[in-house]
C-alpha angles and dihedrals in degrees: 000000000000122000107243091215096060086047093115134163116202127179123192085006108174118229086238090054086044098057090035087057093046104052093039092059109001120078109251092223087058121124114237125217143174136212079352090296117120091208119087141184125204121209125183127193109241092237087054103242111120129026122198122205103193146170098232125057098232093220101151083067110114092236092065094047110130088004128112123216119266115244103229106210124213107260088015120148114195 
């Protein structure tokens, strides 16, 4: 059952705000889901501007054609 006091809506959150957020009230060694899946895709604008954490792939998107998804290991920097 859900914890009414983390039941937040945001809306333009910034990655920094996000992280901020989460480290601030969530456990760290918590799993993250979404949309109740505990798989995740992550998805980032060339230009940098909006990243998209999901719950598809997307990839049917032209960008990803030819290309194969990228296996984020724990503890991983880019």
């Amino acid at each position: 059952m859900y914890d009414m006091k983390y039941w937040k809506h945001c809306e333009g959150i910034t990655v920094k705000q996000f992280c901020e957020y989460l480290q601030k009230n969530i456990p760290l060694d918590a799993i993250m889901n979404v949309c109740g899946d505990n798989q995740i895709y992550m998805h980032l604008e060339n230009d940098g501007s909006v990243f998209s954490v999901d719950d598809c792939s997307l990839s049917d998107l032209p960008e990803y054609k030819d290309c194969e998804v990228g296996e984020l290991v724990t503890g991983e920097m880019p």
